[in-house]
N, C-alpha and C positions, 0 to 999 in steps of 0.2 A: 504494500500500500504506500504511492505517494500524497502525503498534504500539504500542502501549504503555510499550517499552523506552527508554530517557534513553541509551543508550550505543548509538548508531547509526554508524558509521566508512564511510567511502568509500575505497573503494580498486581495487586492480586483481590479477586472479587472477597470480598469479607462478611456481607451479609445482602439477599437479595427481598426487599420489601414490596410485595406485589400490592396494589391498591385496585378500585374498578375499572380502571382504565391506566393508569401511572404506577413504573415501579420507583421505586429510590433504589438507586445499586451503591450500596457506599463498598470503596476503593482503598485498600490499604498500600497505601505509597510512602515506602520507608519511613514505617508508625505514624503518619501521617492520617487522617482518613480525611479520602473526600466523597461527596454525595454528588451523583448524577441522576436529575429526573430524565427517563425517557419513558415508552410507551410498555404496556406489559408486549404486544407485539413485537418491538425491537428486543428483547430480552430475548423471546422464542426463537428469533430468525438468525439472532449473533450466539444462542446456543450457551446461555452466560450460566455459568455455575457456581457456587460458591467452594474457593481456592481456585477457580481458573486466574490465567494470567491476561490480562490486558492493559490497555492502552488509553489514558484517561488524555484525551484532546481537548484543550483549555482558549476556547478563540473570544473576547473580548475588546471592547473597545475601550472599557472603562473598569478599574477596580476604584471602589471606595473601603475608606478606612476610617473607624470610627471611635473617638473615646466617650464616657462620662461626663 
């Protein structure tokens, strides 16, 4: 797979939370965890498992950062 994206992360599926239509895939990227909403559909067709490995692709235009 070629992308485009500069924020490419490897890591490993850590827990898969399916909802009615949305799952939450949180991502363990060296003890890190990140959440990805996609559809229960994409979960089915990338075959996602918990302790497979992938590829958490991060495209933004904008991060904010907030205190107190």
């Amino acid at each position: 797979m070629k992308i485009s994206a500069r924020n490419v992360l490897e890591g490993a599926v850590k827990e898969i939370k399916e909802g009615a239509t949305t799952a939450h895939v949180l991502v363990d990227v060296n003890g890190q965890t990140l959440t990805a909403s996609i559809t229960n559909e994409s979960v089915k067709e990338l075959g996602l498992q918990v302790g497979g490995r992938v590829k958490v692709v991060i495209k933004s235009s904008d991060v904010m950062v907030a205190v107190d």
